[in-house]
NUPATOR-479952 format. One record per residue (C-alpha): residue number from 0; residue in one letter; x, y, z. Coordinates in pm, 1 decimal. Each point is the difference from the previous one (the first is absolute). Layout:
N
REC  pos  code      east     north        up
REC  NUM     a         X         Y         Z
...
***
This chain:
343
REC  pos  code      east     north        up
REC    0     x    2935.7    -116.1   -1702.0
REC    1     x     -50.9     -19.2     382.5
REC    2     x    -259.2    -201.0      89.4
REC    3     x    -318.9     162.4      87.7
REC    4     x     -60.4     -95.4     380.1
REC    5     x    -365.9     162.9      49.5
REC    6     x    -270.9      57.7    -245.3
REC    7     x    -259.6     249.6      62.6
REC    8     x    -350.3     -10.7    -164.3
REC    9     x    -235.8     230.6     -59.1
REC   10     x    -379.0     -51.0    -144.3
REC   11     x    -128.6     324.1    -154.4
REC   12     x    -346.2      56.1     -80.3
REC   13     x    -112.3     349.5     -36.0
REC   14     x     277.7     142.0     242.2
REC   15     x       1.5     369.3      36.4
REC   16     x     366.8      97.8    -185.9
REC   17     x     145.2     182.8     315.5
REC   18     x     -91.5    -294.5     220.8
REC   19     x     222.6    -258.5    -231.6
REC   20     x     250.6     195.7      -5.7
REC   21     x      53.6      -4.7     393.3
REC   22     x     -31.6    -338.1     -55.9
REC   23     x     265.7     -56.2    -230.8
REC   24     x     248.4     284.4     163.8
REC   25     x     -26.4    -193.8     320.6
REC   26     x      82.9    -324.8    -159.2
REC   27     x     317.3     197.4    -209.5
REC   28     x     133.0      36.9     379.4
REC   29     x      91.8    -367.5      36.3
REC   30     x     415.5     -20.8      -6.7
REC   31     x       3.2    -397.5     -82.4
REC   32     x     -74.7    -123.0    -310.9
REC   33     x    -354.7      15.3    -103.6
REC   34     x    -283.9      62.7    -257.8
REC   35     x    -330.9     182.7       3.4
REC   36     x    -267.1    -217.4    -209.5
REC   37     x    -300.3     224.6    -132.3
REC   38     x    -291.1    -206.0     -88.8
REC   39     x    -294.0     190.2    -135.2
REC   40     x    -354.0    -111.5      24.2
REC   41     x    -112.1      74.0    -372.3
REC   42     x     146.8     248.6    -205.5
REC   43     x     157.3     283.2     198.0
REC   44     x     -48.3     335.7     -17.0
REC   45     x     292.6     192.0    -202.0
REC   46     x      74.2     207.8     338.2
REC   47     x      48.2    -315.5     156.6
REC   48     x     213.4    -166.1    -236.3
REC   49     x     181.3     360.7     -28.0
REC   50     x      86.2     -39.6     380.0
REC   51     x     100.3    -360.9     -22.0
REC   52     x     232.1      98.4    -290.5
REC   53     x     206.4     305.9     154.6
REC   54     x     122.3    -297.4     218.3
REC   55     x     193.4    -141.7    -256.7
REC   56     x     -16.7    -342.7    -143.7
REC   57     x     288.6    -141.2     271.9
REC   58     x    -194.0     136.9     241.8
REC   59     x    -388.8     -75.9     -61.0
REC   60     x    -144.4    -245.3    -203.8
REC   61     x    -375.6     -62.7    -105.7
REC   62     x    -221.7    -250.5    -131.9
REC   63     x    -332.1     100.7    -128.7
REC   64     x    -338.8    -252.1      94.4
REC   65     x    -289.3     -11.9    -257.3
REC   66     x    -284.7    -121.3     138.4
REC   67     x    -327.3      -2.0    -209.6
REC   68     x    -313.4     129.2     127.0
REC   69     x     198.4      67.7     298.1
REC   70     x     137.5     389.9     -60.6
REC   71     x    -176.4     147.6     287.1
REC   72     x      78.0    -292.6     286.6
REC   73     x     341.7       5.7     177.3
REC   74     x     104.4    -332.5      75.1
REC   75     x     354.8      55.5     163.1
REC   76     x      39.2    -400.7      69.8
REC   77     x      20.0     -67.2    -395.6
REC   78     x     259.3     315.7     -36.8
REC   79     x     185.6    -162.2     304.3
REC   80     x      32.6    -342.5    -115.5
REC   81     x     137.9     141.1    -352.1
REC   82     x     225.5     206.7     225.1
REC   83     x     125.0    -362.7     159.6
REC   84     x      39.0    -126.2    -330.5
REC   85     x     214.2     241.3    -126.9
REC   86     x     184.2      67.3     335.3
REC   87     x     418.9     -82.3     -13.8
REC   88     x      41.2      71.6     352.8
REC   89     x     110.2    -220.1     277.5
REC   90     x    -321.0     146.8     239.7
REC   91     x    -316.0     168.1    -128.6
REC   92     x    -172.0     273.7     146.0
REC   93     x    -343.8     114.8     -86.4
REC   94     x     -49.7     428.0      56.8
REC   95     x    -327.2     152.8    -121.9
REC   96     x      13.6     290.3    -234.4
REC   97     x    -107.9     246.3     247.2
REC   98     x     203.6    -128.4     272.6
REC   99     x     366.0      20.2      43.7
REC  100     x     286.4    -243.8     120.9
REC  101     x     198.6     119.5     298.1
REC  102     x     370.2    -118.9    -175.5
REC  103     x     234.8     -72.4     302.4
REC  104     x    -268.3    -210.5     157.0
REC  105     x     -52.9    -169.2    -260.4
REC  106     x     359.4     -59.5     -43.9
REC  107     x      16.3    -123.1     342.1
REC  108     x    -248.8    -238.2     -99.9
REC  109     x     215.1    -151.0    -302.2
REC  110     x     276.5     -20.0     263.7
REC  111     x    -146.4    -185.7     273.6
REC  112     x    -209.1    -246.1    -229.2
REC  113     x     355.5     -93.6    -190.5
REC  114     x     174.0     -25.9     384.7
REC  115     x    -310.0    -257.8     111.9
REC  116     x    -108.2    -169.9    -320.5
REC  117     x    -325.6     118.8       3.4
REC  118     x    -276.5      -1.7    -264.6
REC  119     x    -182.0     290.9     123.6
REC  120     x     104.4     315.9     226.7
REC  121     x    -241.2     222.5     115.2
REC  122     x      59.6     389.9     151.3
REC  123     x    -215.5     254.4     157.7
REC  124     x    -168.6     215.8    -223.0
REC  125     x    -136.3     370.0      84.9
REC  126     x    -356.2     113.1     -75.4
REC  127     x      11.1     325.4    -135.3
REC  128     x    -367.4     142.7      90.1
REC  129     x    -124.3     391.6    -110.4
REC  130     x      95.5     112.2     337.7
REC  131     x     200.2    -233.0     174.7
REC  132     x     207.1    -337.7     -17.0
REC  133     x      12.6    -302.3     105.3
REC  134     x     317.9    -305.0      56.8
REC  135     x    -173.7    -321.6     -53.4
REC  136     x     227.3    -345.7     128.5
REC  137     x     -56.8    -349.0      98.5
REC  138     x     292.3      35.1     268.2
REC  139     x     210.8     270.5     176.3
REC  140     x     275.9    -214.9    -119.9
REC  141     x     167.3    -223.6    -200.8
REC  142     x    -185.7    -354.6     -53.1
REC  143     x     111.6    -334.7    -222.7
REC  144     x    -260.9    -280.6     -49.1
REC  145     x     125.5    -347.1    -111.8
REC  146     x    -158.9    -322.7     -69.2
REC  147     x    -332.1    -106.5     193.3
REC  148     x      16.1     449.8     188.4
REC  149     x     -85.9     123.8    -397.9
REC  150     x    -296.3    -133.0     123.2
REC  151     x     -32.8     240.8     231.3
REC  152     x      60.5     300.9    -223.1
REC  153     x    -249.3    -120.6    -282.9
REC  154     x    -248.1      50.5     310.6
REC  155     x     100.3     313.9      17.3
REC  156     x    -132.6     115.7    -402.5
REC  157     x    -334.7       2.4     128.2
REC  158     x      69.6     212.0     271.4
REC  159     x    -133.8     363.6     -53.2
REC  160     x     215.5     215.6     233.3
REC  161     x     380.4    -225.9    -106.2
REC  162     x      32.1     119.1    -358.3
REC  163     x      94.1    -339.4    -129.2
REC  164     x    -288.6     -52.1    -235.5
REC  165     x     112.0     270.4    -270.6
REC  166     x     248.9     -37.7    -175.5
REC  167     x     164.2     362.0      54.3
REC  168     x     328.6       6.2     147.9
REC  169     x      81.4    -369.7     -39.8
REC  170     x     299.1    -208.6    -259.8
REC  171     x     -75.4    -353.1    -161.4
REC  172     x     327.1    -171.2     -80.2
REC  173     x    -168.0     -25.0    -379.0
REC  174     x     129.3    -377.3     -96.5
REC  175     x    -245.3     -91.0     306.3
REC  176     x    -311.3     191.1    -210.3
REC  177     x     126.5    -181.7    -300.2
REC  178     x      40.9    -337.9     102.7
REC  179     x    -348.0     -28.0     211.6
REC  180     x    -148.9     199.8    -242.2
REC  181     x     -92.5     251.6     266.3
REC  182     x    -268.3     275.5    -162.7
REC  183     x    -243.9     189.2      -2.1
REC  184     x    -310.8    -135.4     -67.1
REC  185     x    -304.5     165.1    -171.9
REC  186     x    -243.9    -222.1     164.9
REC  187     x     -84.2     253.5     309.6
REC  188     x     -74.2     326.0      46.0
REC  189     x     292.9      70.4     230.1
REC  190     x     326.9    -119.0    -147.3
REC  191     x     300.2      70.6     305.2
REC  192     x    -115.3    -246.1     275.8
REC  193     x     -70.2    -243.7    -197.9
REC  194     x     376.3      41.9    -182.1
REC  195     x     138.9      23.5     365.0
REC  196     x    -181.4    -360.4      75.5
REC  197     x     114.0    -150.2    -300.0
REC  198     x     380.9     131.1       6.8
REC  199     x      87.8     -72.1     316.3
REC  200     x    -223.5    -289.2     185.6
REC  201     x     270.5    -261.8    -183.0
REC  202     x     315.7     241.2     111.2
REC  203     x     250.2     -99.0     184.7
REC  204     x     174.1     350.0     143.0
REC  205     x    -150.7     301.8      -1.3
REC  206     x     128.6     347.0     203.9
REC  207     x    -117.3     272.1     153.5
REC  208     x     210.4     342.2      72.0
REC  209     x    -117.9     340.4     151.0
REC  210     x     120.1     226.3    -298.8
REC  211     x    -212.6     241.6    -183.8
REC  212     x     -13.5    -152.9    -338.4
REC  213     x    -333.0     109.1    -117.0
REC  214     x    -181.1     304.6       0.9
REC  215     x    -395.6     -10.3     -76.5
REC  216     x    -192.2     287.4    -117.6
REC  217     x    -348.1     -33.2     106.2
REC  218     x    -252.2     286.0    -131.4
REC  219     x    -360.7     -41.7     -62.9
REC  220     x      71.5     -70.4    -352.4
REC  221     x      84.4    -330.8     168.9
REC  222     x    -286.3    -114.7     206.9
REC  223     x    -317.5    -119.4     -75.7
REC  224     x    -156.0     336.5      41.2
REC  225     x    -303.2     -35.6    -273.7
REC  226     x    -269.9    -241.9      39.6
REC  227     x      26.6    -338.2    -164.3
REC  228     x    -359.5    -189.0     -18.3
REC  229     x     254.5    -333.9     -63.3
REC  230     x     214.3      91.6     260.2
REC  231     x    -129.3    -247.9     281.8
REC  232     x     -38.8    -239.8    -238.2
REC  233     x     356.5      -0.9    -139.3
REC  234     x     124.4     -67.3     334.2
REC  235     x    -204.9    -256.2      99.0
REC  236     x     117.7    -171.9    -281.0
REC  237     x     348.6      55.3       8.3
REC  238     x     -37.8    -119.7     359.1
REC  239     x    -151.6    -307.4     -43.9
REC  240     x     186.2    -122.1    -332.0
REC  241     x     348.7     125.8     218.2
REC  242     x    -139.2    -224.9     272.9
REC  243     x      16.5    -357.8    -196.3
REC  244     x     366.8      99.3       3.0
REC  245     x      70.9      89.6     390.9
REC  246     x    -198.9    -338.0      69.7
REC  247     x     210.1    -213.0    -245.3
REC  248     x     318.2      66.8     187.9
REC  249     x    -197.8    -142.8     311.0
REC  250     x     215.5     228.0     268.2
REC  251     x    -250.4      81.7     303.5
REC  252     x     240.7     351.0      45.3
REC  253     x     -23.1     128.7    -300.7
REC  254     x    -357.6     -98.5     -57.5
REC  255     x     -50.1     221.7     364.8
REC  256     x     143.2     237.5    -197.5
REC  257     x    -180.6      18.4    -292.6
REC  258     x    -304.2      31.5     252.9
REC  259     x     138.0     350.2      71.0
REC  260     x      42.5      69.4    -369.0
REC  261     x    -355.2     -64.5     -90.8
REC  262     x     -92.8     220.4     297.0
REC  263     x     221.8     302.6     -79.3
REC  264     x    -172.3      -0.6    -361.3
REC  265     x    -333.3     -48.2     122.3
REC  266     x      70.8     380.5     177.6
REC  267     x     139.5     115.7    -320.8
REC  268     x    -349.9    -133.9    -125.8
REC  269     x    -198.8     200.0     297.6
REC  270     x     212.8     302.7     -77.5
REC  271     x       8.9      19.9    -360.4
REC  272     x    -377.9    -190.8     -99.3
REC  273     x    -192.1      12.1     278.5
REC  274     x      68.1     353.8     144.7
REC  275     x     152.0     161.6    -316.9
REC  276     x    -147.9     388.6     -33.7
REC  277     x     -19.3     -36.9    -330.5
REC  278     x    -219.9    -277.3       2.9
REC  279     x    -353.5     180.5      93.0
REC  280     x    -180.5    -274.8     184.0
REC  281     x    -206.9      34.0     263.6
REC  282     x      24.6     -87.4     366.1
REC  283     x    -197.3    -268.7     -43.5
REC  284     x     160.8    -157.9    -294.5
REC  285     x     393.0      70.0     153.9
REC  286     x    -177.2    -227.1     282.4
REC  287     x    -128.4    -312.0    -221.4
REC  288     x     358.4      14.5    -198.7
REC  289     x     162.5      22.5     337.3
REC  290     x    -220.2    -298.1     129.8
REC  291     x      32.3    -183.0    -292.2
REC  292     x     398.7     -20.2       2.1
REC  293     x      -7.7     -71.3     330.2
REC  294     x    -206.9    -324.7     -87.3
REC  295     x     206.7    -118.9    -290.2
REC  296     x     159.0    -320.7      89.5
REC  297     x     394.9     100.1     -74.9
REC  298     x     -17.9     344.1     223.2
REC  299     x    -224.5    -159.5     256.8
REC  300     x     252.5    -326.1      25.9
REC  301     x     293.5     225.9     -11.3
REC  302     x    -134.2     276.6     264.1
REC  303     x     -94.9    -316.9     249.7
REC  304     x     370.6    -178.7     -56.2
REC  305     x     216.1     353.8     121.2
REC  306     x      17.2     336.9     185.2
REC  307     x     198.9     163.2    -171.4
REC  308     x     323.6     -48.0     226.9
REC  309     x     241.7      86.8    -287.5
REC  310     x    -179.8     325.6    -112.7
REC  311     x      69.6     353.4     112.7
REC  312     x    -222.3     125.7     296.7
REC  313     x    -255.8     176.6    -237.3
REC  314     x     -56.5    -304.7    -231.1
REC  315     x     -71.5    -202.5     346.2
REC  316     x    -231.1     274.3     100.1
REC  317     x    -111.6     -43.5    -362.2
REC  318     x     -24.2    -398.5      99.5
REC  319     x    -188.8      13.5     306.1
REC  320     x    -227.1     229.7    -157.7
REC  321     x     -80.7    -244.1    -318.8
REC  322     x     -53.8    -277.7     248.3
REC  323     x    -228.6     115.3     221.6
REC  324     x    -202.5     164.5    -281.7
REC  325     x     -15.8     353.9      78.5
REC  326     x     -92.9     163.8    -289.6
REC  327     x      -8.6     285.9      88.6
REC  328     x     337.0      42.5     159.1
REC  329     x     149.1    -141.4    -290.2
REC  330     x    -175.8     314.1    -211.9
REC  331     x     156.8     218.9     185.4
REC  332     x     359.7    -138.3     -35.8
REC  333     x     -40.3     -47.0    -377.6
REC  334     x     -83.5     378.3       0.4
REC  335     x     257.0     131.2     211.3
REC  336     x     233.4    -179.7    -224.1
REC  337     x    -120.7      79.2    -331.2
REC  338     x      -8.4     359.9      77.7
REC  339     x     376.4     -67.1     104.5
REC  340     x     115.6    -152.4    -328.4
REC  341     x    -227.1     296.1    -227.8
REC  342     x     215.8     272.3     198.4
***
């Protein structure tokens, strides 16, 4: 049997049918040797196994998680790390189950990480919107960091606008996972950075090509649309327990860096607590949550220590705005944009 070169795996938790299956057709359209590793999130729907199965055993496997008292929370980390378990592939790739893999890039991938010895290779993915798309890249072209520069890429994770903290359209050599026991934790709320930190902050080579290896379906099923009353609270304590980590590795750079990250979520906060539609508060109260963010000690810190000199123009507009307190101005972003993203 030919060895298998890339795994591919795939959490599943209450997938629509028609959605895995673009999945799994796009990942039948690798040519080298490969395998597609299903890994459902409690017991899966018999549509969803159905799809799975007209794949064919050689082609799609699947491993089934159990979790007790857990049936109604997705936690794709735990169905990933099975996935690395049970991986036989050289590199592992991670593709959500409404997403696709773009195969030739990702080919292109397998080919320049074997021709470099890397441990990672990221690509460009494209962000497939209602109405229009998007290339996302860290470079306009092709980039290899060795030794004492990986530094310089795990800076780049917390970086909004450079793609590098997901881990779409990106291969792990898989013996590096295994033998630093690279995972994904269940300790925070947001499970990709925090994998990117861990895998590659003890790398040695890691690349960078301008293929199309990813593409990203983003729909409002998605985003944080709804109102969560835990929702600012979650990330200010993913934040601060992700934090202790950043300030372990002692690296003024990436600690910059992680400035930037805390401020890009604290407008994710303003835009999907603060000024959420669906939240009902008044005026007055959007104003004392507003103020009252603005006071706590990690955003304050963080919004003090950067300008947002890494971000896109509208998240430094979004910057400016958050540090010189105008409230108002900041309503009327968070509006405009969460009109855009109900379209």
């Amino acid at each position: 049997m030919e060895d298998i070169k890339i795994s591919v795996v795939i959490p599943v938790h209450k997938t629509p049918v028609d959605k895995l299956r673009r999945a799994l057709k796009s990942t039948a359209k690798l040519t080298i040797a490969h395998e597609t590793i299903v890994v459902f999130d409690g017991a899966p729907e018999v549509a969803l196994l159905d799809a799975v199965n007209s794949f064919g055993e050689d082609a799609v496997r699947y491993s089934v998680i159990q979790r007790i008292g857990y049936a109604e929370a997705r936690n794709a980390g735990i169905a990933r790390n099975v996935g690395i378990r049970e991986a036989a592939g050289e590199w592992i790739t991670f593709l959500d189950a409404d997403d696709e893999i773009i195969a030739e890039g990702m080919q292109d991938l397998v080919l320049y990480g074997d021709e470099n010895g890397c441990q990672l290779v990221q690509g460009k993915y494209i962000k497939r919107m209602n109405a229009s798309t998007e290339e996302c890249a860290m470079s306009n072209r092709p980039c290899i960091y060795r030794g004492g520069a990986v530094r310089e890429f795990l800076r780049t994770i917390f970086l909004a606008d450079k793609g590098t903290g997901t881990v779409w359209s990106k291969i792990f050599r898989r013996s590096y996972l295994i033998d630093h026991r690279i995972g994904f934790g269940s300790d925070l709320a947001i499970e990709d950075t925090p994998f990117m930190f861990d895998a590659t902050r003890n790398m040695l080579c890691i690349g960078f090509i301008p293929v199309d290896c990813y593409s990203y379906y983003r729909n409002e099923g998605s985003l944080v649309t709804s109102f969560r009353k835990d929702y600012a609270e979650c990330i200010a304590t993913y934040l601060i327990q992700f934090k202790k980590r950043v300030d372990k590795l002692s690296d003024a750079q990436v600690s910059t860096a992680f400035d930037q990250y805390v401020v890009f979520y604290l407008l994710l906060v303003m835009l999907h607590y603060v000024f959420n539609p669906q939240n009902d508060w008044t005026t007055q109260r959007q104003h004392a949550e507003f103020d009252s963010l603005l006071h706590f000690d990690l955003y304050r810190n963080a919004l003090a220590r950067t300008n947002g000199q890494d971000m896109s123009l509208s998240k430094r507009i979004g910057v400016y705005v958050l540090k010189h307190r105008m409230f108002h101005i900041m309503k009327i972003i968070c509006n405009i944009r969460n009109m855009q993203i109900r379209k």
